[in-house]
ROBA-210498 format. One line per field, with one value per atom (N, C-alpha, C): z, x, y. Coordinates in Angstrom, 2 decimals, padded with zeros to 5 digits. Each point is the difference from the previous one (the first is absolute). Layout:
% residues N
w = (Z;...)
u = (X;...)
v = (Y;...)
This chain:
% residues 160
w = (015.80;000.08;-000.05;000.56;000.08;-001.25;-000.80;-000.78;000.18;000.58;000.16;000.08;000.50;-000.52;-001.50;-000.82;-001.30;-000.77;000.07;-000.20;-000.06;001.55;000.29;-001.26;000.13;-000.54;-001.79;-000.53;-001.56;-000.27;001.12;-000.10;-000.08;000.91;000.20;-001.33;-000.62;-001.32;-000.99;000.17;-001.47;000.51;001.37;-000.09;-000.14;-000.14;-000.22;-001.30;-000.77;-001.37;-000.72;000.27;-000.31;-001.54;-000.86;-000.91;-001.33;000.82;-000.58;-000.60;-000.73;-000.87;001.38;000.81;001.09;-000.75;000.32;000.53;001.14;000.38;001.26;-000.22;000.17;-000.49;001.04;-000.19;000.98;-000.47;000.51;-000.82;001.23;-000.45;000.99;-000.95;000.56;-000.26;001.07;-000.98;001.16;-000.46;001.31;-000.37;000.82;-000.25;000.75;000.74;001.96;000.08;000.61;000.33;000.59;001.02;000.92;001.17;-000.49;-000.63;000.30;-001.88;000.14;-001.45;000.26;-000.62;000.68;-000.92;000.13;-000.42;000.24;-001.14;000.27;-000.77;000.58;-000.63;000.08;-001.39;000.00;000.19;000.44;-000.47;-000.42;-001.04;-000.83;-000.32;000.26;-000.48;-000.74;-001.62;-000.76;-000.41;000.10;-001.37;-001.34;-000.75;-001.17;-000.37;000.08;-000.85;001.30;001.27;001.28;001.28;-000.37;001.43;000.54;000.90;000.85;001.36;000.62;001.45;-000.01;000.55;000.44;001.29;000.03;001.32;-000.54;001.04;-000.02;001.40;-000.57;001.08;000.03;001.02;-000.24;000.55;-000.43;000.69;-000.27;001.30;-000.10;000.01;-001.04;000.05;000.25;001.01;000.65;-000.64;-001.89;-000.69;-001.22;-000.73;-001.36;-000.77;-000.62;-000.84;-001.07;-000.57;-001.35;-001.69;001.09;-001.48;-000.84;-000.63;-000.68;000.27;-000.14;-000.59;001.34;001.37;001.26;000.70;-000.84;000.51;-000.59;-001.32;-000.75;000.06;000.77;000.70;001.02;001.07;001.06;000.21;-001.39;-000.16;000.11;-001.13;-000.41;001.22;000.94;000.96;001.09;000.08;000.84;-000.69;-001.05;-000.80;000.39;000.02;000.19;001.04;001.21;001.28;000.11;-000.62;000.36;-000.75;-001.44;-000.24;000.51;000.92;000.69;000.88;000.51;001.23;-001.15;-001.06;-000.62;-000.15;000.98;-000.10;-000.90;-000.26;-001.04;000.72;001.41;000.32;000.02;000.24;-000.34;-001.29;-000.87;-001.45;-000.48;000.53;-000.25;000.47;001.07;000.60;-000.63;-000.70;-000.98;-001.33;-000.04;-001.54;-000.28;001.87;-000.11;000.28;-000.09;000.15;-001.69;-000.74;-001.59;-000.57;000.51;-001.33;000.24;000.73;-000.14;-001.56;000.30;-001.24;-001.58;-000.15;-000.98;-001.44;-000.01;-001.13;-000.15;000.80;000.03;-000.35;000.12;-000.53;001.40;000.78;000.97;000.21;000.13;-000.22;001.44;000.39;000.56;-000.55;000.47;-000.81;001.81;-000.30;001.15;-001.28;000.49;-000.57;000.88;-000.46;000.57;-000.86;000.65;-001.03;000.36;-000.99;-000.14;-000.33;000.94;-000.28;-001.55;-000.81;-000.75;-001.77;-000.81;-001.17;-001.20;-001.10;-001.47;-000.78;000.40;-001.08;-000.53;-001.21;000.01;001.02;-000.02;000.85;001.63;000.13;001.42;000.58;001.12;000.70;000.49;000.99;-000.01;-000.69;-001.40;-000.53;-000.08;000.26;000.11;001.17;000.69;001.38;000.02;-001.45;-000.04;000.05;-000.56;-000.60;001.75;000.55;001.35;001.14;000.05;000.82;-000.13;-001.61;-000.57;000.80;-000.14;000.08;001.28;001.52;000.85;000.81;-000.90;000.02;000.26;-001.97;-000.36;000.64;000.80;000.75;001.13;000.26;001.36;-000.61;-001.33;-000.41;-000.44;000.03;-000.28;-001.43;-000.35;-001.66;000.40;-000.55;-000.41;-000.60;000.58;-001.05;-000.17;-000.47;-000.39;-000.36;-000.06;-000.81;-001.04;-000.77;001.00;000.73;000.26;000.02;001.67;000.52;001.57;000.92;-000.20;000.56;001.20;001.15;001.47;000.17;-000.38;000.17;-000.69;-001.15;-000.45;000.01;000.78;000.58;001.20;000.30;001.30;001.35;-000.45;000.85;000.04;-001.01;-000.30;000.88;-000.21;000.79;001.31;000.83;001.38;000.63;-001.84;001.11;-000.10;-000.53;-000.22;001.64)
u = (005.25;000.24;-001.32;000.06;-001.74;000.60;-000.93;000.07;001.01;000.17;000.82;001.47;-000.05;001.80;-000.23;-001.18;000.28;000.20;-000.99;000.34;001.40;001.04;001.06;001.11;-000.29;000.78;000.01;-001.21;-000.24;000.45;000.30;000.32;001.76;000.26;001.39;001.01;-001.21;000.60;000.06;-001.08;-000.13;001.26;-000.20;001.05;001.77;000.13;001.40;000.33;-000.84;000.33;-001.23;-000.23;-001.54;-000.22;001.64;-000.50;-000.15;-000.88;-000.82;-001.17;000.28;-001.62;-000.70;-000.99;-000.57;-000.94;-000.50;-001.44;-000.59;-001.13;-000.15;-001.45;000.54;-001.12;-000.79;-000.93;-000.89;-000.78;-000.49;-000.38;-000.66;-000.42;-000.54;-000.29;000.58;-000.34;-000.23;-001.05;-000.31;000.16;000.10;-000.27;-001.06;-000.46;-001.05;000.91;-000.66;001.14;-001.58;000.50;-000.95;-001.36;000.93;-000.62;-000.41;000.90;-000.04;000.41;-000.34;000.55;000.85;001.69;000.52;000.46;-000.27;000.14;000.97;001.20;001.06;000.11;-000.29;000.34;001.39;000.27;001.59;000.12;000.96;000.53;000.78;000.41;001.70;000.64;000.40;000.62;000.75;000.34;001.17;000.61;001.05;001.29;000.20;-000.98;000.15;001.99;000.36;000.94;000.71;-000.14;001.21;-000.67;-000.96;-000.20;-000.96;-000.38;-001.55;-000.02;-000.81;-000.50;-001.84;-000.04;-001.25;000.01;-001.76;-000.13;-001.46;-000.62;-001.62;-000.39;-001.72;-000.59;-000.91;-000.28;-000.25;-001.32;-000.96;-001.56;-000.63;-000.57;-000.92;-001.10;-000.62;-001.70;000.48;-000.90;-000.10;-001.05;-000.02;-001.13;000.66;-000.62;000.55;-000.86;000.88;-000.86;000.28;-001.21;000.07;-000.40;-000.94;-000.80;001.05;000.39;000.79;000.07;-001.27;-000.09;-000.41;-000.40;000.21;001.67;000.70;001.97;000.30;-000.35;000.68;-000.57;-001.54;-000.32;000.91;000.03;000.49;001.53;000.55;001.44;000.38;-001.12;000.14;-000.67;-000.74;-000.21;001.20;000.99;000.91;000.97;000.16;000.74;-000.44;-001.17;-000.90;000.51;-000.07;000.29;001.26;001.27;001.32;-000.44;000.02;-000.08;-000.93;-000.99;-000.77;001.32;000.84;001.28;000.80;000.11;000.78;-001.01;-000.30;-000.49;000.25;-000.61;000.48;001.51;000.20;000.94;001.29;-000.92;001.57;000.63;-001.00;000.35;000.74;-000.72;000.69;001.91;-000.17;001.37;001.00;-000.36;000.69;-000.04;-000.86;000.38;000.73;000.41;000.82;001.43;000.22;001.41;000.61;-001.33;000.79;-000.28;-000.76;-000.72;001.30;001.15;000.93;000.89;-000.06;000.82;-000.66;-001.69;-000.56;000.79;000.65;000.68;001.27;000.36;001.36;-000.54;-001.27;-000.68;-000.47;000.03;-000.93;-001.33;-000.72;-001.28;-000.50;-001.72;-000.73;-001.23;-000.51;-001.05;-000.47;-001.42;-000.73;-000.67;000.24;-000.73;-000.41;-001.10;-001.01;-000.07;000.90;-000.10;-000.73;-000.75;-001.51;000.35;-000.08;000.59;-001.18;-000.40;-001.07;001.06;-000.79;000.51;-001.09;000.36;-001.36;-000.09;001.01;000.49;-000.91;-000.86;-001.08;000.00;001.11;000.44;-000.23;-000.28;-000.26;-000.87;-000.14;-001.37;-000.56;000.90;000.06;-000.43;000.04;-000.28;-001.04;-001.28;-001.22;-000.20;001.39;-000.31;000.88;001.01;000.99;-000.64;-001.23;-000.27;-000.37;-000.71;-000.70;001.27;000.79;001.20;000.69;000.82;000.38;-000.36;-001.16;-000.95;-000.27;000.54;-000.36;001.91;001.01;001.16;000.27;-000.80;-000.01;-000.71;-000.86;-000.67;000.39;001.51;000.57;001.45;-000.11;000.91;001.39;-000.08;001.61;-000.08;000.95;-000.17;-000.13;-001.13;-000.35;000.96;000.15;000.99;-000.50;000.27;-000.59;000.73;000.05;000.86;000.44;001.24;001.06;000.87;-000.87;000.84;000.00;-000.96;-000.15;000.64;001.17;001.19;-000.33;-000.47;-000.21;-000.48;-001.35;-001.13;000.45;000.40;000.22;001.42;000.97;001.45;000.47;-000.06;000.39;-001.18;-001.31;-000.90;000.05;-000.17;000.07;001.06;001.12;000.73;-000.24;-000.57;-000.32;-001.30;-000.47;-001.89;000.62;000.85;000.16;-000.14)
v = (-001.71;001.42;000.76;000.78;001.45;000.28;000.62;001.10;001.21;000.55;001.44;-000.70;-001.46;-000.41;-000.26;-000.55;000.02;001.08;000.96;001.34;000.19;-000.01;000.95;-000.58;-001.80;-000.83;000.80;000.27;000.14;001.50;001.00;001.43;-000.21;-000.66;-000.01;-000.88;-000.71;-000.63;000.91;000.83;000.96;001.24;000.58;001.34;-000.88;-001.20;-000.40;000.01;000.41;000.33;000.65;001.20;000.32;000.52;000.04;-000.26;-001.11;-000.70;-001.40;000.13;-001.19;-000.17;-001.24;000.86;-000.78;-000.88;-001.16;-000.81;-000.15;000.33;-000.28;-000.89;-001.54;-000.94;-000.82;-000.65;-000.82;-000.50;-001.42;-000.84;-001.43;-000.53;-001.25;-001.04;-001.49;-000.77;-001.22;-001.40;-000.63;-001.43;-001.14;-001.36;-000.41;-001.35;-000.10;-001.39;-000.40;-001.40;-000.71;-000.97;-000.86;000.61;001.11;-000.11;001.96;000.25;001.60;000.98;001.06;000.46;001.11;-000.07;001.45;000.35;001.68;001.29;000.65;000.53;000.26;001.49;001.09;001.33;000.65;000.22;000.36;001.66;000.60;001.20;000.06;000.29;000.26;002.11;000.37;000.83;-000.63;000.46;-000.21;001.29;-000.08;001.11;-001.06;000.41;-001.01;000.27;-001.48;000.03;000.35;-000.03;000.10;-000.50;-001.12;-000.26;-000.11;000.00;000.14;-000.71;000.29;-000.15;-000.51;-001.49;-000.27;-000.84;-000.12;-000.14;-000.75;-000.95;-000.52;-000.06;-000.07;000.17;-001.45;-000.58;-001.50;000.22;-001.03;-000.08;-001.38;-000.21;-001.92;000.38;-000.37;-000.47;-001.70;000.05;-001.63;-000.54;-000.22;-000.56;-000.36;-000.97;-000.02;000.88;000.78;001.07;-000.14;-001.35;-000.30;000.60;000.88;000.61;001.36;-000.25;001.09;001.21;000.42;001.65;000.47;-001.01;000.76;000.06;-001.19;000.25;001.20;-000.05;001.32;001.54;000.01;001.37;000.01;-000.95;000.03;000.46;-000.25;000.15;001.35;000.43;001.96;000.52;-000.37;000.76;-000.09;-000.75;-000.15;000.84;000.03;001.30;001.23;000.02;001.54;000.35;-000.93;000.48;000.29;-000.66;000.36;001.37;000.49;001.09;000.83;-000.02;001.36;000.18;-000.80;000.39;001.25;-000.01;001.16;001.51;000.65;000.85;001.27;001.03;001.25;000.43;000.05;000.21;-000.34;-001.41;-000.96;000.23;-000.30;000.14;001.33;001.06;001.22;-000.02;-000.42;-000.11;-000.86;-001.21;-000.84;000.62;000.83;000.99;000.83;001.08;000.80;-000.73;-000.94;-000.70;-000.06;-000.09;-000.26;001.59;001.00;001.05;000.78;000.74;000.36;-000.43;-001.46;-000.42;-000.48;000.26;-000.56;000.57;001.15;000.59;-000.86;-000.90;-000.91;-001.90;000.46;-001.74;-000.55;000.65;-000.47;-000.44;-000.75;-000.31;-001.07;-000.04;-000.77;-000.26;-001.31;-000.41;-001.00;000.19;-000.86;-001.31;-001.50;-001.08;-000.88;-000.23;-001.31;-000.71;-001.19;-001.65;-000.95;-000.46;-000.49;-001.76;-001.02;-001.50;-000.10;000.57;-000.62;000.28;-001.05;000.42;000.28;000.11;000.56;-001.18;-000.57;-001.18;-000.65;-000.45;-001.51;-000.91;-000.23;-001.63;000.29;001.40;000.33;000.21;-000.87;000.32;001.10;000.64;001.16;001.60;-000.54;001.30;000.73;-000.50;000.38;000.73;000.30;000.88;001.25;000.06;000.76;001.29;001.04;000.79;000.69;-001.06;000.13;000.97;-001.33;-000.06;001.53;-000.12;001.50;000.87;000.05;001.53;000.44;-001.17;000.66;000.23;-000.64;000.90;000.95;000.25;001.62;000.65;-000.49;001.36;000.92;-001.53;000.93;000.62;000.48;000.61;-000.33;-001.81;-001.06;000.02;-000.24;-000.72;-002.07;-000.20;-001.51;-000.53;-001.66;-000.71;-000.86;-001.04;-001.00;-001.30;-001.00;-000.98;000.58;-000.29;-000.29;000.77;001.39;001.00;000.44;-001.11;000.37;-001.13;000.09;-000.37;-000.09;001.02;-000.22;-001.09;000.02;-000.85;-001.45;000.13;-001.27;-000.82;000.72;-000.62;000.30;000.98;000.37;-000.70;000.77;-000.51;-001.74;-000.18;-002.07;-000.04;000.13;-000.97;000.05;000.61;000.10;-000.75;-000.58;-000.22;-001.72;-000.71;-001.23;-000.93)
């Protein structure tokens, strides 16, 4: 699908009941295979607690991309890019679907889920602070293990 069917697809979920507690999440994760390493970026809209609508976006590097902390830049920049596609506009337009009803519990939230965790036992974590911070710069809320569900379930099951 282009973009503007994901878009139409994530507008037409929210005005079928617009007053929802939205997510509108994204996230990338990766495996590495013999010949190639693929990159699986999720989009999820959720109605916590009624549902949701996703979709991925698939990509081959024709390399094994062994070194860590260039998979897991590589991951958040494939995040970056699905989220530069949500422009102020877009966003504005998915806001005015819930701000009618925010006095009825309506709510949206933009997240970028980060495959990395804080844990000791994790390798990963020495990149969390990095990763975070260039999320937050495009204005998502950061997640992280175990709370970045895209990246770490949705996205997984697609790079196998």
């Amino acid at each position: 699908m282009k973009f503007e069917e994901v878009f139409s697809h994530i507008l037409t979920f929210m005005k079928s009941d617009p007053i929802g507690d939205y997510k509108l999440m994204m996230g990338t994760d990766s495996q590495v295979h013999p010949s190639h390493t693929l990159f699986i970026t999720g989009i999820v809209i959720q109605r916590v607690g009624k549902g949701a609508w996703a979709c991925f976006r698939k990509e081959v590097v024709h390399r094994q991309m062994t070194t860590l902390h260039e998979r897991i830049s590589y991951e958040t920049s494939l995040t970056e890019q699905v989220a530069s596609l949500f422009t102020e506009e877009k966003k504005n337009t998915l806001i005015e679907v819930v701000l009618p009803y925010i006095y009825k519990g309506a709510t949206f939230t933009i997240e970028g889920h980060i495959d990395i965790g804080s844990g000791d036992r994790n390798r990963t974590r020495v990149y969390v602070n990095e990763m975070m911070a260039r999320i937050e710069s495009l204005g998502m809320e950061a997640k992280i293990k175990p709370d970045s569900i895209v990246a770490s379930s949705y996205a997984n099951r697609y790079t196998k």
